[in-house]
Structures are given as C-alpha cells and as structure tokens.
KOLNU-239643 format. One record per residue (C-alpha): x, z, y; residue in one letter. Coordinates in steps of 0.2 Angstrom, whole numbers, plus 5000, padded with zeros to 4 digits. Each point is the difference from the previous one (the first is absolute). Layout:
N
XZYA
...
This chain:
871
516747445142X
498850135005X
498150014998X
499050075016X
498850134996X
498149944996X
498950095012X
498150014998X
499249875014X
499950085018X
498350065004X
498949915014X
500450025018X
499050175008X
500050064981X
500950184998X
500849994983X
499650124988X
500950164995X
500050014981X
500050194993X
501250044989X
499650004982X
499950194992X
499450064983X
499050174998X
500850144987X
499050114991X
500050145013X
500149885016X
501650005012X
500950155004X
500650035018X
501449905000X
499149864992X
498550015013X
501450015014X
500849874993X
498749875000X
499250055016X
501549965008X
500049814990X
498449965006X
499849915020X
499650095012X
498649895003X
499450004984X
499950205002X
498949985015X
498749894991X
499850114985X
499750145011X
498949945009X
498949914987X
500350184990X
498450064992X
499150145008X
498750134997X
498149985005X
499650085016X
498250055001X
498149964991X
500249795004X
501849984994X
499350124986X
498749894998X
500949845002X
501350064985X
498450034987X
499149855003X
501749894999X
500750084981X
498149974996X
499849825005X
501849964996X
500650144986X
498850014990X
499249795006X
498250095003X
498849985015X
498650115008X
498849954989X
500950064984X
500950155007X
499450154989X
500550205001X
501549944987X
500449845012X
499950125016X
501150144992X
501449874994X
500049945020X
500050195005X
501350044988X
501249835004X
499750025021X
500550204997X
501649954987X
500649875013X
500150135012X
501050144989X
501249854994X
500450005018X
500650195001X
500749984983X
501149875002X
500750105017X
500150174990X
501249904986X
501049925013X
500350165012X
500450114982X
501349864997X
500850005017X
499950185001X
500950004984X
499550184996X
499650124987X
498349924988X
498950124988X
499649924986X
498550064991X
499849964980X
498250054993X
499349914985X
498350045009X
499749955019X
497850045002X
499949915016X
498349985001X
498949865010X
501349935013X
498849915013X
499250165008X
501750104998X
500849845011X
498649995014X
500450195002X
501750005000X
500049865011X
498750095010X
499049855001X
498550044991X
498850015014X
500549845004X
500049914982X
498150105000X
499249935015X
500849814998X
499549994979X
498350055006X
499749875015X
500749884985X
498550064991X
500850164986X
500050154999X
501750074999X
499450154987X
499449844989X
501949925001X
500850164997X
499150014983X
500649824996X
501750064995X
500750054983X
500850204998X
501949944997X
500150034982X
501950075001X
499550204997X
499150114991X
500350175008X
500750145013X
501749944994X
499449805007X
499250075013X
501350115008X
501149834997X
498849945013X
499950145013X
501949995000X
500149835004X
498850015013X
500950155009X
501649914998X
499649855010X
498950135013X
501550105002X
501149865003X
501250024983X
500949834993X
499150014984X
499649884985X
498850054985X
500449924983X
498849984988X
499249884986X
498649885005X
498950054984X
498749844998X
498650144992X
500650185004X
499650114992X
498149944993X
498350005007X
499050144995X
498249964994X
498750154992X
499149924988X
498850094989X
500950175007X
501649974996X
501649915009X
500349834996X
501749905007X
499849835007X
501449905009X
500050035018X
500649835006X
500150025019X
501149865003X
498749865002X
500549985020X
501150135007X
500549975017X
501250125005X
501549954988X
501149875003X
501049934983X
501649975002X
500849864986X
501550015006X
500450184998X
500250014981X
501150114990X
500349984981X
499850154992X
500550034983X
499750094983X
500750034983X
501649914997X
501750074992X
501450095012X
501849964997X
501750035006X
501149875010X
501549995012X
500049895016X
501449925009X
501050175004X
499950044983X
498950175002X
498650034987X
498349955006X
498150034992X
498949835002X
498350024994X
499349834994X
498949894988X
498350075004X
498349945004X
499849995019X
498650005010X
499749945019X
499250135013X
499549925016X
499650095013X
498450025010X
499950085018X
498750105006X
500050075018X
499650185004X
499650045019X
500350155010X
498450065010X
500549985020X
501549944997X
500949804997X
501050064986X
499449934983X
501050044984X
500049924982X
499550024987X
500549904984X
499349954983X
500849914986X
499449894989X
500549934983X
500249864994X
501149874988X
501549975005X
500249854988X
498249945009X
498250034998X
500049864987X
501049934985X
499549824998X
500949944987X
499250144991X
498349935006X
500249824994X
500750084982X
498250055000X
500350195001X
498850025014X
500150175000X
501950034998X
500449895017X
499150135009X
500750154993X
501550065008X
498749975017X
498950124993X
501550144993X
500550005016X
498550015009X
499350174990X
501550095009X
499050005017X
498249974993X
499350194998X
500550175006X
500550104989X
499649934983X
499450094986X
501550104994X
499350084985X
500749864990X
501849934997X
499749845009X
499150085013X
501650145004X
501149854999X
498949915015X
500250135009X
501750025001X
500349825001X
498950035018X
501050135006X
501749914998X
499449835007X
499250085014X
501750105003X
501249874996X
499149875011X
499850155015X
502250044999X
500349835000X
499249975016X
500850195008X
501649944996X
500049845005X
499250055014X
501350125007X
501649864994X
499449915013X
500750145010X
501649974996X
500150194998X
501550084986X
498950064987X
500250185005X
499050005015X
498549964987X
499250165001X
500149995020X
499149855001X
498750004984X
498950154995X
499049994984X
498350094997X
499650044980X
498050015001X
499950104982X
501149954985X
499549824997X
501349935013X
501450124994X
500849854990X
500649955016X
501450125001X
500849944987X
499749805004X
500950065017X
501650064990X
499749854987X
500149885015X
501650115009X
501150004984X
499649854990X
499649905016X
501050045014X
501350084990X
500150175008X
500850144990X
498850124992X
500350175009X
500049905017X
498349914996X
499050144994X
500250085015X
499349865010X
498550014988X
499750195001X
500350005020X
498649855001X
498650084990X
498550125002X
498750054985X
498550055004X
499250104985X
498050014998X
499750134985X
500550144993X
499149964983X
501549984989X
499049884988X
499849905017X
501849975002X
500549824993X
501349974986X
500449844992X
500849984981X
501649974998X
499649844988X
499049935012X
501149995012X
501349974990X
498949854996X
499549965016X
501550045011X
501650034991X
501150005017X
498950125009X
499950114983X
501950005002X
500250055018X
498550144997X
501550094985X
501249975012X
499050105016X
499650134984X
502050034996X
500550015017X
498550125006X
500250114984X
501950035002X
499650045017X
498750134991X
501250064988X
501550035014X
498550115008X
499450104988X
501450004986X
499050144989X
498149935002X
500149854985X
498150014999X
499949945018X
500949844996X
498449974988X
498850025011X
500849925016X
500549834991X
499249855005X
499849984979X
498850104992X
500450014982X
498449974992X
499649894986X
500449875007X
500850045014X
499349985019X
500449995017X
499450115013X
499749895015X
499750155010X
501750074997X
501249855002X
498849995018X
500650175005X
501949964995X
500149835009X
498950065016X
500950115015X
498150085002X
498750064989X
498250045010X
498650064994X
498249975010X
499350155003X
500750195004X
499550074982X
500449864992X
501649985005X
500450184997X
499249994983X
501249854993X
501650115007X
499450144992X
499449904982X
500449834994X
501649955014X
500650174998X
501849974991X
500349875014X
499650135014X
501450104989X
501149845000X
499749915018X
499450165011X
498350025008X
500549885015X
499849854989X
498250054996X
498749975016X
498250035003X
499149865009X
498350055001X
498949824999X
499149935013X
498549875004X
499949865015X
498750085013X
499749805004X
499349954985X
499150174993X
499350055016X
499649845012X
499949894986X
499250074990X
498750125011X
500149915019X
498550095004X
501250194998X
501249925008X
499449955016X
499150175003X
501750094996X
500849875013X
498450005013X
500550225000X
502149955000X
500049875013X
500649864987X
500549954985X
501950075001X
499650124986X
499949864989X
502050005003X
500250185001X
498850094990X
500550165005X
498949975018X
498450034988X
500350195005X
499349975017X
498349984991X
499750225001X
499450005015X
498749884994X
499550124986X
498550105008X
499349865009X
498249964992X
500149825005X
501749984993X
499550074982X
498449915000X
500849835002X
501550044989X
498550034984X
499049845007X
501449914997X
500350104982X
498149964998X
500249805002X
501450014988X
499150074988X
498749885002X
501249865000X
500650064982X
498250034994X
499549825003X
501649934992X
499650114984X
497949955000X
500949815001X
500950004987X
499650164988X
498149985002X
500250205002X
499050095016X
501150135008X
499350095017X
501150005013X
499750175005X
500650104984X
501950054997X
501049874996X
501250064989X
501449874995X
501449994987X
500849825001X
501949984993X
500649934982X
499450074987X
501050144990X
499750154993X
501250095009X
499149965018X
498350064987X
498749905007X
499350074984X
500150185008X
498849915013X
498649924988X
500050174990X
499550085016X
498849865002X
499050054984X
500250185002X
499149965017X
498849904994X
499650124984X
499550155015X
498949895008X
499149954985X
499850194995X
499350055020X
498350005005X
499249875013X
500350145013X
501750044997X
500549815000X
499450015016X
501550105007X
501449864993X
501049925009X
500149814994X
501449954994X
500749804996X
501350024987X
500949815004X
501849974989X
501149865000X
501649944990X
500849894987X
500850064985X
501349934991X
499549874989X
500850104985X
499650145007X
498650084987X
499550165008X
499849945017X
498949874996X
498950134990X
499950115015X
499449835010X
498549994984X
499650175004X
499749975018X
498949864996X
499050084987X
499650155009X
499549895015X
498949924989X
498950154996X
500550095017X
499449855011X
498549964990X
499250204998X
498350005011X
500250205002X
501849985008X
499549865012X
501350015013X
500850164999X
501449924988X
500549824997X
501549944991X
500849845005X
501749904993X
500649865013X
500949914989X
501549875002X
500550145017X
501349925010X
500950015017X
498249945008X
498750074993X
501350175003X
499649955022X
498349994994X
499850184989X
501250135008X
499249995017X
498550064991X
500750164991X
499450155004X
500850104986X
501349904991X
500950064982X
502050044998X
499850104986X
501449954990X
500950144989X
501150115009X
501849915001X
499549834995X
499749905015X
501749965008X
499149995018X
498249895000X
499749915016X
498149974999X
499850205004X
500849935017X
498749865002X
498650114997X
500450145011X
500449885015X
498449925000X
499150175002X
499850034979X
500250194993X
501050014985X
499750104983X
501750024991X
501350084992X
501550095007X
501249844994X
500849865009X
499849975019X
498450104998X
501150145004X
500549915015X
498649985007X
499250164998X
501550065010X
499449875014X
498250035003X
499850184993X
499450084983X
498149995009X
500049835000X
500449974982X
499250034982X
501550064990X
499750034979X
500850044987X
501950064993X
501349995008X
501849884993X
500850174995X
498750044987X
499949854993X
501249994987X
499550204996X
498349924997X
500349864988X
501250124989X
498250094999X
499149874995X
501449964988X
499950144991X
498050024999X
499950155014X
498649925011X
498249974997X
499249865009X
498950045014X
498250034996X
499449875013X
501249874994X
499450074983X
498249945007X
500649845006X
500849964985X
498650044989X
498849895011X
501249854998X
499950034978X
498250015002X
499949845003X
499349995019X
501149885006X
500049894987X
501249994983X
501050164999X
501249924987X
500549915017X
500650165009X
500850094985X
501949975005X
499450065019X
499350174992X
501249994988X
501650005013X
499150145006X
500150124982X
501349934989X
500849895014X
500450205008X
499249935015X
501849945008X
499250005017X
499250175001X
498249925004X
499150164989X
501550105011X
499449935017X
498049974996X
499350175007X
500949975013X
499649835005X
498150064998X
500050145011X
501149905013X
498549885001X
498650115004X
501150075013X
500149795007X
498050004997X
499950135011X
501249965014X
499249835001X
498250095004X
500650055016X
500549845008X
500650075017X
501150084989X
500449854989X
500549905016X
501250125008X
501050004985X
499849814999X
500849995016X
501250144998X
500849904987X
500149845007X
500950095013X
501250084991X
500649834990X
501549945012X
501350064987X
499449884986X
500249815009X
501249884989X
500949985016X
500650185000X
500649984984X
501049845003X
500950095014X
500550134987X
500849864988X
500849925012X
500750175009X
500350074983X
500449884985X
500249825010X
500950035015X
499449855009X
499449995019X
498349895006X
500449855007X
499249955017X
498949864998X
500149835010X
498549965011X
C-alpha cells in the first residue's frame, strides 16, 4: 500500500509562498570561491533581489551622518539627548563611522576571495595602531563632514577624538612600522591580513611618581568599538606533551604530537581602511582562553573556589601583557608560550584558508606570502613544516621548500645581544615536536654547509641554529634566515652593516641576493594630515590638493614656494600654534611653564642606552652649568631652549629607568632656578604613546637621533619629525644617513663617530686608552655632588661610563654633541634661515612614505600585485 507524501498546508489565495534559504554553516576562514559560488547559485533568484536591495549602505552626507550617531546612541548604547556626554557622543561617532568601514570590509574580503589571488600576510607581535576614529574619518575623507554634523548635535569633534583609548598592542618603531604597513597595504590596494595578539594591558601604563617610572595596567578595552569577536573562529593550540612514533593504514612511519595542555585562540577583527580608496584590510588578534571552559564546576561545588577558575586564568595570562618580564624563568616561558599561540593560531587560519582553494600544496608559495616582523614570529617556520609533514603528510625535502619559498624575515638590529635565542630545555619543555623539527632544519642546513665549505669546520659552529653554550640555545635569528627565501634590512647602512657583521657566513652560504635593503617608511595620512592638518592644507592650498598624501614624492613642487615671505611666515604660524598646543598640554598636566617661543628640542622613543637619551640630559646639565656661571648680560644673548623627553623603559630594564630619574631630578632644580627663568626647562611627558606622538612631533623644532653609531637598525620618528618641518641633531646611523642624502648636509646637525670606528673605540676603552671628556667629567662630578638629588642613585649610570668602558661611546661622542648644539642655537637665531631649511626638508621627504616601501616588498620579497577595488 503506498503512503502519499505529507505536505505542509497550501498558503492563502493571493499569498506568494516563501522561498526558504538554504541552510549553511560558517568555517573558520569563511567560504572559499567554490563555496561562495556554490551557494549563490542555491539561493532564489528572488531571494537575491531582496537582499540586495535591502543591503546596508554607507551614510551619504551630514544628516545621514547625523541620523547614524543619534541612532547607536539612542539604540546602542539605550541613552537620550539629555544624558548624551563627550563618551556617549564619541561611542555614536565611532559606531556610525565602523558601520560604514564594515561596508568596504566586508566587499574587500569577498573580491580577495573571488579574485582568488596572491594575500601578504603580516605577523608582528606589536601593531601601535593608534586612536582609530580620527584615522577613519580621514581615510574615509569624511571628517569635515563628521565635524560640522557632531557640532550642530552639540560636540566638538576635537573633544570626541580625545575620548578614545591608544590601542594598547605596541610599544615602539617595530609596532608602529606594523601600522604604517598596514595602512599602505590597503591604500595601495595589496590583499593583505595582519596577525597579531589582542593583549588586554600591553605593554603598561607609565606613571612618574616621585621622579621615577612606575608601571600600571593599561586596560583599554573598556569599550572598543572597532573589533568585531569572532566565537566561532577558534583554534586549539597546544603546548607541552610527549612525541611518538606511529604508522598509519599504509603502514609508513608517522610522528603524532599529543597529550598536551591546550589552549583556545579566538579571533578578533579589526578593520584597517585605505585613504581614498573602498579597500579595507584585516587585521587579526587572538585571544586565549580554556579550551576545557572558562570554569570547572565540579571543582567549584568541592569548595576549591579558586581551582575551578584556574585553567581560565593560565590560559588567559598568554594574551594578557606584552612582552612579560623575561628576566625570570616564568617570565621567558610566557613569552614563548605567546609567540607559539599566536603563530600556531595565525598558520592554522593560512592554511586553511588556502585549502579552501582546492590548490596542490605546491602552489602555496604562489598564493601565500608570510612577513616575519622581527624574530618573535620566526616559530612559525617550523609550525608551517610541522603542519606539512605531520599533518598533510608531505615528504620532508618537498615541504621545506614550500616553507622557505613562503617566508620573508624582516631583521631590526644589528646589536648581537638583541638577537633572540631560546634554551633548549625550555623548548624541549614547552615544545618537544617543534624542538625536533628545528635539529632536523639544523642537520639538513649544516650538511649543506659542510658540502660548501668542506675545510671551514669552525663555520659549522657558528652558523648552526644551536649555539653550544651552557645550556644550550637557539638562535631565532638564524633558523629565520634558513627557513626565509629574503632577509632585508630597514635602512641602507644597516643593511650593509648585518652583511658585513652578524649575517656574514650566510652572505658566504646563500649569496648577497638573499640579503635586501628596505629602507622604512611612515603613512604621510596619519603623520602629516592627522596629525598637523594645519601643514597639511598649506602644502595642499600651494599643490592644488591632497594627492601628495598618496604620492609623497609631489612635496618637491613646494621650492618654488621657498622665497616667498608669505609662504614662510605661515609655514612658522603654523609651527608657532603647534608649539603652543604642546605648551598647554605640558602646563595641564606637568604644572611646568614652557614659552612657546624658545627651541623646542625633543627626544621621544623607548628608553635605552644605546638611543642615549642620557647623552641628551648630560648636555642638559652641561647647559645649564654655563648659564649659571654667565652674567645677567650674557644670558641675555641665549637662545631659550625646552629640553622635552619621552619613553618607556622596560620594566626590568634598570638603567633606563635611572636615565628617566635623571631627567626628572634635573628638571626639578632646572624648572624651579629663578636666575634661569625661561632660557631652559626640562620636561618628561610620561606614559607617550601613538597620540600624544600627533600632539608632540608637530611641535619639534630640533628632535634627537643620537643613538651610537651602528645601533639603530633605521628609526622612523627621524621621518616624522622632518616631515612636519622639525631639523634633526644626530648621529651618522640608521636612516639618518638617508635622509641627510635627501635634504642635504645643510639641513641636518650630524655628531659624532662614525659605525667604522666603533668597535676601534670600545677595544680603547677596554683596555684603559681613553680619558673621559673633561665636560662630561664636569657633568659627572655635578651629579656626585649631590645637585640633583642622591648620587648613590646615579652610580651605575656614571659607573657604565668608567668601569662599564662606556659601551656606547657617550664620553667618545660628548664634545661633539656640545659643539653641534651651539651650532643649532645659532641657526635658529636667524629664523628666515631656520624656515627655509624647514621647508627644504619637508620637500625633500618623498622617498621615506610607508607606501614606497610596500611597493619594494611586494616587487622584491612578495611578488604579489594590488587588487582593484569594487566600488
């Protein structure tokens, strides 16, 4: 007997019947093009239509503008007009603007996919992004309209800028060149991703309290707009564990790595726009967490409160600070338990990402580029060959090919000391599969080594990835330059400088070709009409537009402006405002009166003592010492100087939190000395970040890159400085060298030795050959008198100097620096002078934009082309 089929009951007459959708589930790295054709083509035609038509689109003028803010206030955030505050009106602003990036976003992931082209993907352990809002209305280029339509609604929009957390995900260059990249990338069109970690504190917040740096948590998280969690892209991660040998159903040998603790990442997107263009890249943080679940209740109703939250908390500490303190054994385990997650979490989503292609895995390279920022992602080359031989099963020779053809490492120092090494126990400890793979890329590279240079046994020794030390290390640096198909430098002499010194057997082994130079760059969006709008519109008001915000090299068409009085006296009304900008911020919160019209001079950046901010302050009391010993008259004559510094030092870091006391102790007597007045003050801005940078560096008009010769891999403040009309003093090192070249030896106050005496130098002051200059004699003396406070404080600082054999040649450099000042003091007194090189400079800064650069990795290291965008 047969059934008939039950059928739902017939809709009423004059009813179209609906069309249902069928049902699909999200993967971790959404659909790949066959999937997305696929279910395009399974959806109704009519269903299509309605979709499209009710898609969501981007606000179009000041009362959409308007219309967006006051709904995510009313609705978002459930507040009316009359408890709308600067907070409520910047989380409206912020919402209205994110809705229209998402927009962009989501079309820039969906035309990457169909394009099905070549990606860049960029692993940095630091990405210094900065606030977001006022980088978005100007990317967008809808800033003149968020302005006029916040202030009809009652705000001012400098007022919800300042709302907005720094994101606490950097501490310095190496974060913020992170940042420029990304920016130019999606400016330039480039199918790019960024992978990071979404650090709940970074790094810390600085606070100066009683002279000295005191670290608090910098929880920034407390509403952050412009991320989007995503639960459902989560990938186990795991550490410790045994290794062991199987065999699967073909009977071959296979390695499985198991019984480990594992951890969940879960992945946060944040959107990066590109200014004047749709495109909007990723980037994306992971976050740990339990994979067992944030809470054990069992545990809990046993009574052991604390236990049933434990594994939560573990698991948590992996994404909770940047760079922990690694002078202890806990510590150095954190942090190699960050850069594993983070990797393992980032290769997980590459790979499964480009399976989705359906590609044979040796078209990998073609289709995946991977950026090392530094050493701390270089775990990632040999995750990539864990996952090709104990995953997919590919033979060893075949998968370390795909590896070396995917990656580029990116090196930032030449300082030997700098260079990352891990112990063998620890990862033995931590990672016993990786610590496996990592002898096996050792063997293979050595025997390649010996083949080459048969005679040469000593090179094996310092080539290997294992350094034979007690106990044993890795150098991360070296297994980065084996398993990478480029090795680049960021500036001319430092790249020339690791070829010639600590990469020189693998110039021997691979041949100069593997070894680049990729001079660093800055985004002209953010560090010129970001941060100084007023400098930017006169530069566009004499170009005919803003194009040289795209094109930097279009600023050499300001020369012919160069003699024109009323040209120069609005560039330094502009400088002038700046300054008096900055000189309120520091009466705010310092309490310290500085006159807008003395020279600013400025040293912000970490603190170390090889960038020798204490060079700086020992020129700072050697100036103050003269002007205590002239007469009323002579005083008369000085140019007034503001000595301003800012920085954090590590927080294990001893020396450079003693330079910071200095500072503060001689601003203590400097700032409060009746005779001095204003011809010197000393100011520390403390806790400096990405903001407070938009705020200070348009308001330089000397600014310090005085680092020992051979030490800074590049620096990229220099490049900020200079493009907002600042003069630099500094050293012959890094891209100073660069940039001297650009805008001319007369625009610049070089000092100091240069890199090919340095190590002639410190073999001197090993051996007792050099007396200490009789200034910094002076200096010295002043501080063991007592005049700025306890000298016990300051003993290691003097002491690095004498016994230390003053590593980085500040007693060497001290005449110098001195004598290069005076020369600043008196260019500065001649301020027609003083403008044209200003203005000189600013013109010749085309070379140094982050989009030049990103051009040069994808020409030269990624071979990948821009992708045109989809209106």
């Amino acid at each position: 007997m047969s059934t008939a089929p039950i059928s739902a009951t017939p809709p009423p007459p004059g009813v179209v019947e609906p069309h249902l959708r069928p049902k699909h589930k999200r993967t971790h790295t959404g659909f790949g093009i066959r999937e997305i054709k696929a279910v395009e083509a399974s959806i109704p035609q009519q269903l299509r239509e309605a979709w499209r038509k009710l898609a969501a689109c981007e606000f179009q003028g000041k009362e959409q503008f308007q219309r967006e803010v006051v709904r995510h206030v009313e609705t978002t955030l459930a507040r009316s007009m009359y408890n709308c505050d600067d907070a409520a009106a910047y989380a409206g602003t912020a919402l209205a603007l994110r809705d229209k990036l998402v927009i962009g976003w989501n079309k820039t992931q969906q035309n990457q996919t169909l394009q099905d082209q070549k990606r860049v993907y960029y692993l940095s352990l630091e990405f210094l992004m900065g606030r977001a809002l006022d980088n978005a209305m100007l990317n967008t280029q809808v800033k003149d309209v968020a302005r006029d339509g916040i202030a009809e609604l009652g705000f001012r929009i400098e007022d919800v800028i300042n709302q907005e957390h720094d994101a606490a995900l950097g501490n310095g260059g190496l974060g913020r060149l992170a940042a420029c990249f990304l920016d130019g990338l999606a400016t330039l069109n480039y199918p790019g991703w960024g992978y990071g970690l979404r650090y709940r504190y970074g790094i810390f917040k600085q606070e100066i309290v009683d002279g000295y740096q005191v670290e608090v948590p910098d929880y920034w998280l407390d509403f952050n707009p412009w991320e989007f969690p995503r639960p459902d892209v989560a990938v186990d991660v795991m550490f410790y564990g045994y290794v062991k040998k199987d065999t699967d159903s073909d009977g071959k040998t296979i390695i499985v790595w198991e019984g480990g603790e594992i951890v969940q990442a879960i992945a946060y997107d944040v959107p990066v726009p590109g200014f004047d263009t749709s495109t909007t890249n990723n980037l994306r943080l992971w976050s740990s967490k339990p994979a067992s679940g944030e809470f054990d209740f069992q545990k809990f109703n046993s009574g052991d409160y604390e236990g049933s939250i434990r594994d939560q908390q573990r698991a948590e500490t992996i994404s909770a600070v940047l760079y922990p303190n690694d002078n202890i054994s806990a510590g150095k385990e954190l942090r190699l338990k960050q850069q594993y997650f983070w990797v393992a979490a980032s290769l997980h989503d590459i790979v499964r990402r480009f399976k989705k292609t359906h590609r044979p895995w040796s078209q990998f390279p073609d289709q995946v580029a991977i950026q090392l920022n530094d050493t701390h992602p270089t775990l990632a080359i040999v995750e990539l060959q864990r996952i090709l031989i104990d995953v997919e099963h590919i033979p060893w020779d075949q998968a370390w090919e795909i590896v070396t053809a995917t990656f580029g490492y990116t090196n930032h120092t030449v300082l030997p000391e700098a260079l990352e090494k891990w112990s063998v126990p620890l990862m033995q400890h931590l990672l016993p599969r990786h610590l496996q793979i990592i002898y096996d890329i050792n063997l293979f590279f050595l025997q390649k080594v010996e083949r080459m240079f048969p005679k040469d046994r000593e090179m094996l020794t310092r080539v290997s990835i294992i350094e034979e030390s007690q106990p044993q290390v890795l150098r991360m640096a070296y297994l980065a330059i084996i398993g990478s198909h480029k090795v680049n430098g960021v500036a001319e002499l430092h790249s020339d400088l690791i070829k010639a010194t600590i990469f020189k057997d693998f110039v021997a082994i691979y041949g100069p070709d593997k070894f680049a130079n990729v001079t660093n760059g800055i985004t002209p969006r953010r560090w010129l009409h970001q941060a100084n709008p007023k400098l930017s519109d006169l530069i566009a008001s004499k170009l005919g537009g803003y194009e040289f915000l795209k094109e930097l090299s279009q600023l050499e068409r300001l020369r012919p402006f160069i003699d024109d009085k009323e040209f120069r006296r609005e560039w330094m009304e502009i400088k002038l405002s700046n300054k008096i900008r900055l000189a309120k911020y520091i009466r705010d919160t310092t309490g310290i009166s500085v006159n807008p019209h003395a020279l600013f001079d400025i040293q912000v950046k970490r603190i170390h003592e090889y960038k020798r901010q204490q060079m700086n302050i020992f020129g700072v009391i050697d100036r103050y010492l003269n002007l205590k010993a002239m007469t009323s008259e002579e005083r008369k004559k000085v140019v007034p100087r503001a000595s301003i510094f800012g920085g954090k030092a590590a927080p294990g870091y001893w020396m450079a939190k003693t330079i910071i006391r200095l500072i503060n102790a001689v601003g203590e007597v400097v700032n409060k000395d009746k005779d001095i007045g204003d011809l010197l003050k000393v100011v520390f801005i403390e806790d400096y970040n990405v903001s407070k940078a938009e705020l200070i560096i348009p308001a330089s008009d000397i600014s310090e890159h005085i680092s020992t010769a051979g030490t800074e891999a590049s620096g990229t403040s220099n490049m900020k400085f200079v493009l907002n009309g600042g003069l630099i003093i500094g050293t012959c090192d890094g891209a100073n060298i660069e940039i001297t070249r650009e805008i001319g030896d007369e625009n610049i106050f070089l000092l100091g030795n240069l890199a090919e005496d340095v190590e002639d130098l410190r073999h001197r002051h090993r051996y007792g050959q050099v007396e200490m200059d009789p200034k910094l004699r002076a200096v010295c003396d002043e501080i063991e008198k007592g005049t700025f406070g306890d000298p016990s404080v300051y003993e290691g600082l003097i002491s690095s100097l004498t016994t230390g054999c003053d590593y980085y040649l500040v007693s060497d450099d001290f005449s110098s620096y001195l004598t290069t000042q005076d020369l600043v003091d008196e260019a500065y007194r001649d301020k027609d002078g003083w403008a044209t090189k200003c203005i000189n400079s600013v013109a010749s800064m085309g070379f140094f934009s982050a989009d030049r650069c990103i051009n040069e990795y994808a020409d030269m290291i990624w071979n990948v082309e821009p992708l045109v965008p989809v209106k």
